[in-house]
TIVO-2410 file (N, C-alpha, C; in nm, 3 decimals):
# residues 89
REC num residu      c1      c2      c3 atome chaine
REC   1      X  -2.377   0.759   0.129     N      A
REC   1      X  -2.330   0.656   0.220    CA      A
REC   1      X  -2.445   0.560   0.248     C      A
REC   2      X  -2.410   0.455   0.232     N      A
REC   2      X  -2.499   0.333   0.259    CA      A
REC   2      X  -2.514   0.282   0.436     C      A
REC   3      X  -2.635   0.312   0.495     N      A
REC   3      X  -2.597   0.239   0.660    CA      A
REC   3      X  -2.706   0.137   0.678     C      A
REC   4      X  -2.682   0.062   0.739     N      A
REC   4      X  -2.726  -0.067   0.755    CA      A
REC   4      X  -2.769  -0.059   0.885     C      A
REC   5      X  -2.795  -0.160   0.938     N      A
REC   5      X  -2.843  -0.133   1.067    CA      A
REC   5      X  -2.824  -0.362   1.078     C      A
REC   6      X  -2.781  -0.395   1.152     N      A
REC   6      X  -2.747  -0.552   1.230    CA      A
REC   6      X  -2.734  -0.553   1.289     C      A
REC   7      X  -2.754  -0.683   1.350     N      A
REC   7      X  -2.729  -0.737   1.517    CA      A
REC   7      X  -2.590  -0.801   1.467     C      A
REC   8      X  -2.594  -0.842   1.647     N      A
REC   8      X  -2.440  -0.906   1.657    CA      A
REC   8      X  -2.434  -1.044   1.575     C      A
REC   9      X  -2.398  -1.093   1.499     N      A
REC   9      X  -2.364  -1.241   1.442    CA      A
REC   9      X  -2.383  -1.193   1.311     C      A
REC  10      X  -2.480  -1.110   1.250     N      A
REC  10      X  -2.515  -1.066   1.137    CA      A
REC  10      X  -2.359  -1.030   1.045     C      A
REC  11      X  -2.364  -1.085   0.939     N      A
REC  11      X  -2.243  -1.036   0.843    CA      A
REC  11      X  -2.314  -0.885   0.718     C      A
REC  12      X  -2.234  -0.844   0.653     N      A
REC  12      X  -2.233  -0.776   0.539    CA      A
REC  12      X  -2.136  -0.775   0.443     C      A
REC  13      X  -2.134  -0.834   0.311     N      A
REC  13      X  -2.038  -0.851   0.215    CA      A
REC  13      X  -2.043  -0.737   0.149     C      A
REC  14      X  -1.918  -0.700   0.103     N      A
REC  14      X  -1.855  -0.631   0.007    CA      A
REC  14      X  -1.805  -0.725  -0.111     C      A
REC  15      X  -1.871  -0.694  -0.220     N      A
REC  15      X  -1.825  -0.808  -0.366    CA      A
REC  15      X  -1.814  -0.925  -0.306     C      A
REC  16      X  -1.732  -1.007  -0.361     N      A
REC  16      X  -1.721  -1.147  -0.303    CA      A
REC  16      X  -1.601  -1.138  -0.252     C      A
REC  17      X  -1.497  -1.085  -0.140     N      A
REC  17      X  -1.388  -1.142  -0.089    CA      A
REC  17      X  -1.415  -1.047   0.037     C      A
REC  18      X  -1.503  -0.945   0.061     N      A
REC  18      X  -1.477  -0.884   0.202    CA      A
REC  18      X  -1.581  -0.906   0.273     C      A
REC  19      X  -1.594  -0.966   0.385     N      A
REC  19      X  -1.665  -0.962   0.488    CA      A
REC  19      X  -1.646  -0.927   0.555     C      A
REC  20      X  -1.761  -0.882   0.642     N      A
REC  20      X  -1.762  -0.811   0.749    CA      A
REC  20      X  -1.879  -0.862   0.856     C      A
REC  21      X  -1.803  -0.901   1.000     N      A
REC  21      X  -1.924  -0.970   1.055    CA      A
REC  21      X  -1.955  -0.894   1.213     C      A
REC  22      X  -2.080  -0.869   1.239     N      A
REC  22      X  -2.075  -0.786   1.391    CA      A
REC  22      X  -2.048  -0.902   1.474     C      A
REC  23      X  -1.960  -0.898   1.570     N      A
REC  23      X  -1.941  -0.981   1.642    CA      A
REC  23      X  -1.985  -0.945   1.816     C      A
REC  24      X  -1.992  -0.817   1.836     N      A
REC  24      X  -2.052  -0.816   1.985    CA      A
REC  24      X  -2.076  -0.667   1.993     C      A
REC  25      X  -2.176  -0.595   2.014     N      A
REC  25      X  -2.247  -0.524   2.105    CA      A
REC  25      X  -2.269  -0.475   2.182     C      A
REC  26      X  -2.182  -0.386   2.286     N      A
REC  26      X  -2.196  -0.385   2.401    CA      A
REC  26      X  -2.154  -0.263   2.433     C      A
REC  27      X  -2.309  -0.180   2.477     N      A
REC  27      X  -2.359  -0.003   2.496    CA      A
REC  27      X  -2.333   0.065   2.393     C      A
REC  28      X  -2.237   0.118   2.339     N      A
REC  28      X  -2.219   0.234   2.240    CA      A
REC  28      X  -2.071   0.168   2.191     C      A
REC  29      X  -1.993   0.085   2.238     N      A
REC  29      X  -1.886  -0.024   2.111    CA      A
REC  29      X  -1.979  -0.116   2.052     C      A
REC  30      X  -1.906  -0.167   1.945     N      A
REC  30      X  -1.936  -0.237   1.847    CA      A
REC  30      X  -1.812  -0.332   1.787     C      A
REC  31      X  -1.814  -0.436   1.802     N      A
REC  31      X  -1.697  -0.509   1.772    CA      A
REC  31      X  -1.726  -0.573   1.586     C      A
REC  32      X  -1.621  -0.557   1.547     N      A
REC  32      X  -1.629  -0.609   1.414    CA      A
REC  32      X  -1.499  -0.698   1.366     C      A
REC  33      X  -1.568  -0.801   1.311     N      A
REC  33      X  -1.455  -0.856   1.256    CA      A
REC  33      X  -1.454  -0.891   1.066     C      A
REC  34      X  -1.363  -0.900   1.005     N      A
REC  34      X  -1.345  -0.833   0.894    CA      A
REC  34      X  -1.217  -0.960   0.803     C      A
REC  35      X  -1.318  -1.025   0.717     N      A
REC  35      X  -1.250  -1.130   0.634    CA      A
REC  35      X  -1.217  -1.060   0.460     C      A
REC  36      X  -1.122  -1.029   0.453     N      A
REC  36      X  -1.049  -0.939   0.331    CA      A
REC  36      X  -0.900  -1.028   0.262     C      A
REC  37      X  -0.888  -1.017   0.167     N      A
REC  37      X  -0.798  -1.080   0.070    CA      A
REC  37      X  -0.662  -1.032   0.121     C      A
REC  38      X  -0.575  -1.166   0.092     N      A
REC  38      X  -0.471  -1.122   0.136    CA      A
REC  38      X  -0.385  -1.043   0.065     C      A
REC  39      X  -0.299  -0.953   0.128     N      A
REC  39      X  -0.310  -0.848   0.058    CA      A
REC  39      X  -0.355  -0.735   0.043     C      A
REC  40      X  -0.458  -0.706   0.077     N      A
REC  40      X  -0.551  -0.624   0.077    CA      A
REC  40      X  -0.564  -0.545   0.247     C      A
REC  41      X  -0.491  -0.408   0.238     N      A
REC  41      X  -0.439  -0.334   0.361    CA      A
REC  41      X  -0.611  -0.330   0.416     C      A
REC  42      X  -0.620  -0.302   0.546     N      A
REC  42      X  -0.751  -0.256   0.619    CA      A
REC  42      X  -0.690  -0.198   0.722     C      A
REC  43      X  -0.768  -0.062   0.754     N      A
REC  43      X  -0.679  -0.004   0.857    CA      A
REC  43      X  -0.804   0.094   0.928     C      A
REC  44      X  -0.758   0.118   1.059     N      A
REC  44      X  -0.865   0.218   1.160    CA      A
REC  44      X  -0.855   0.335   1.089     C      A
REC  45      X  -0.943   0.369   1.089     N      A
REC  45      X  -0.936   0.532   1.029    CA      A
REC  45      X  -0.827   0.626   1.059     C      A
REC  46      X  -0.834   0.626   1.148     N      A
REC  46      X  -0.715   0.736   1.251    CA      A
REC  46      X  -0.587   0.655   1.183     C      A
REC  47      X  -0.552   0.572   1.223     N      A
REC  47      X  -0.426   0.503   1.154    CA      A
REC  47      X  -0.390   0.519   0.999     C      A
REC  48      X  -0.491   0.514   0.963     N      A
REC  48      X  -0.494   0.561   0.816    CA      A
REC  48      X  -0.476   0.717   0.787     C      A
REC  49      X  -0.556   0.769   0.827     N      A
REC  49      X  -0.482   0.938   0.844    CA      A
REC  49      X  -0.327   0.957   0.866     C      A
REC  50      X  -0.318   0.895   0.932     N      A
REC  50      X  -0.189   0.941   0.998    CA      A
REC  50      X  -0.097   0.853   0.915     C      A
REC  51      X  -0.076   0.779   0.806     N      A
REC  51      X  -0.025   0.680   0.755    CA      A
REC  51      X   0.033   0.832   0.626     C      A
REC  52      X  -0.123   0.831   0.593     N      A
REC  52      X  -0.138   0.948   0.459    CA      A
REC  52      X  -0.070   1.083   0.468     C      A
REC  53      X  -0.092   1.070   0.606     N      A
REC  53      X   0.022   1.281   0.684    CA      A
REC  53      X   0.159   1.202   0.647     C      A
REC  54      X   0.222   1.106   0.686     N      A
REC  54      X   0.373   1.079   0.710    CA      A
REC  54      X   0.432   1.070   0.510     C      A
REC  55      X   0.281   0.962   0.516     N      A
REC  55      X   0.361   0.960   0.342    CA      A
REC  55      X   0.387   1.128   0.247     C      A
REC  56      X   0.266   1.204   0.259     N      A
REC  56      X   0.284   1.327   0.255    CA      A
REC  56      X   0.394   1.395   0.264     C      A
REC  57      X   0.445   1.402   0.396     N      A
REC  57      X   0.529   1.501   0.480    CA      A
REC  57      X   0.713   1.427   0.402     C      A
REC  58      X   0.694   1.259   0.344     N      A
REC  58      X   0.800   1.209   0.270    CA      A
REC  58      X   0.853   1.273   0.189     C      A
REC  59      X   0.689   1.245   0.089     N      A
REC  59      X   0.731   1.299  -0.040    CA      A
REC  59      X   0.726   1.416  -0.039     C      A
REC  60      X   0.739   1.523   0.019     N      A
REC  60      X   0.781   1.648   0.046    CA      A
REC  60      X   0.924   1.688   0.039     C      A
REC  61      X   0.966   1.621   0.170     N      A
REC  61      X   1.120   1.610   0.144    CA      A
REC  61      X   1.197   1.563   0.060     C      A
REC  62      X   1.155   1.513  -0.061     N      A
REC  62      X   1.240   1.435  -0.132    CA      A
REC  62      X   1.340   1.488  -0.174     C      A
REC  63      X   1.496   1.521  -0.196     N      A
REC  63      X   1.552   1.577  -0.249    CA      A
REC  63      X   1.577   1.518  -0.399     C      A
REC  64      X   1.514   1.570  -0.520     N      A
REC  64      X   1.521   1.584  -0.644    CA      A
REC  64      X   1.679   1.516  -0.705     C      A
REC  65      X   1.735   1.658  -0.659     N      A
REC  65      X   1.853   1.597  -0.730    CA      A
REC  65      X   1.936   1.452  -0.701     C      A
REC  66      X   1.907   1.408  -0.531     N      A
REC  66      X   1.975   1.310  -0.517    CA      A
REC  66      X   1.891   1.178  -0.597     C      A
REC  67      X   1.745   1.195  -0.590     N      A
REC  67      X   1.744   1.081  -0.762    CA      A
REC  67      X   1.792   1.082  -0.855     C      A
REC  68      X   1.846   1.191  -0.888     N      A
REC  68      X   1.856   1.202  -0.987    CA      A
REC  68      X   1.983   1.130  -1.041     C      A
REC  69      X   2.069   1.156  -0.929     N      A
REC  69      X   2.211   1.069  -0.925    CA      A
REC  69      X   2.208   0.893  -0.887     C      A
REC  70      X   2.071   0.858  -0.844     N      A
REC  70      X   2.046   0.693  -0.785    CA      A
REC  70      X   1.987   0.631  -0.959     C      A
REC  71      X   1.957   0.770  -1.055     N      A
REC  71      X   1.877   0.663  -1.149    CA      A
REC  71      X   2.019   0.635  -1.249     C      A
REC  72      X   2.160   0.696  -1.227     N      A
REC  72      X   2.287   0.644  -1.310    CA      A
REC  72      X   2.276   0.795  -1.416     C      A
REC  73      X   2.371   0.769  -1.477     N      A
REC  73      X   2.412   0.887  -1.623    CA      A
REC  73      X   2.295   0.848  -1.680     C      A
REC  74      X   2.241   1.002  -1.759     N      A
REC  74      X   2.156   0.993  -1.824    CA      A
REC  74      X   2.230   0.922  -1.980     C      A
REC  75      X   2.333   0.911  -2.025     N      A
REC  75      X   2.381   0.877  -2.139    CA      A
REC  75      X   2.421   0.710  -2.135     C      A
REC  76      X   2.442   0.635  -2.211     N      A
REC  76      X   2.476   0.521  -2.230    CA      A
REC  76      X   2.619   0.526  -2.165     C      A
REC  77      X   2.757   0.422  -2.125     N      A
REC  77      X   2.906   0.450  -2.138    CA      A
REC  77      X   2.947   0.499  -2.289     C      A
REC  78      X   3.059   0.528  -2.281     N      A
REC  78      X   3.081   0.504  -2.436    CA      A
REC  78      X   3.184   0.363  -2.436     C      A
REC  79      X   3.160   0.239  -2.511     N      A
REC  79      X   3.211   0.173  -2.553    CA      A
REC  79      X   3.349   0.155  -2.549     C      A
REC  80      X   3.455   0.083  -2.510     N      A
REC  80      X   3.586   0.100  -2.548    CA      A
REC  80      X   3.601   0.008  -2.671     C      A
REC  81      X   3.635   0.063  -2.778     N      A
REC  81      X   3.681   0.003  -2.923    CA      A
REC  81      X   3.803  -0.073  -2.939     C      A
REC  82      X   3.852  -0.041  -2.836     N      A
REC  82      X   4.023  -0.073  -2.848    CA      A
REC  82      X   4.056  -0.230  -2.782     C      A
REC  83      X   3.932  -0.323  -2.719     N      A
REC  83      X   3.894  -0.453  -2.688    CA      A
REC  83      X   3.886  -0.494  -2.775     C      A
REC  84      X   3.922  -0.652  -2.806     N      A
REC  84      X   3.883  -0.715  -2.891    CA      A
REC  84      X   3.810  -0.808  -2.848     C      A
REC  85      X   3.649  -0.876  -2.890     N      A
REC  85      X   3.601  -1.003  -2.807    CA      A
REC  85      X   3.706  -1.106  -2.802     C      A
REC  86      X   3.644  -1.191  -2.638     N      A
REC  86      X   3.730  -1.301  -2.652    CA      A
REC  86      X   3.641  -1.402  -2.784     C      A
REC  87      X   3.741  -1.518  -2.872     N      A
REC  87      X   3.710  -1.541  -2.952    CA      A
REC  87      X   3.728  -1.725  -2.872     C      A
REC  88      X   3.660  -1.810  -2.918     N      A
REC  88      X   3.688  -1.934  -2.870    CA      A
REC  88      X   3.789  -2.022  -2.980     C      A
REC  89      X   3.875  -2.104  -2.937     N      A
REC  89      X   3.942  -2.156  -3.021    CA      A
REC  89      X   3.898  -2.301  -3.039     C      A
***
């Protein structure tokens, strides 16, 4: 793990699209603010845990077979032969 050590106004980049800038200081908080691509999720730790338990606890429940019936017959129809195309006159 990489730690840094800045004052408040001080930034730190990640590649070229994430910044990260200390914005205030004050006793044992630390305020940060955080310029990231759009698109690009950022989340509190804790929120993120708890994002990862729910998706978890989803795909757990999934019941199998009912995909199995949302992805259609595994076989093609069969064709009715007994149509003739419409033909243009």
């Amino acid at each position: 793990m990489l730690t840094l050590t800045r004052k408040a106004g001080q930034k730190i980049r990640i590649g070229d699209r994430i910044e990260i800038v200390v914005r205030e200081i004050r006793g044992r908080q630390v305020r940060l603010g955080i310029t990231a691509p759009e698109g690009l999720p950022v989340y509190r730790e804790e929120l993120y845990q708890q994002i990862a338990q729910e998706n978890s606890r989803a795909a757990q429940s999934v019941d199998l077979d009912a995909l199995t019936e949302l992805s259609g017959p595994s076989t093609p129809p069969a064709s009715d032969s007994s149509k003739s195309p419409k033909t243009e006159s």
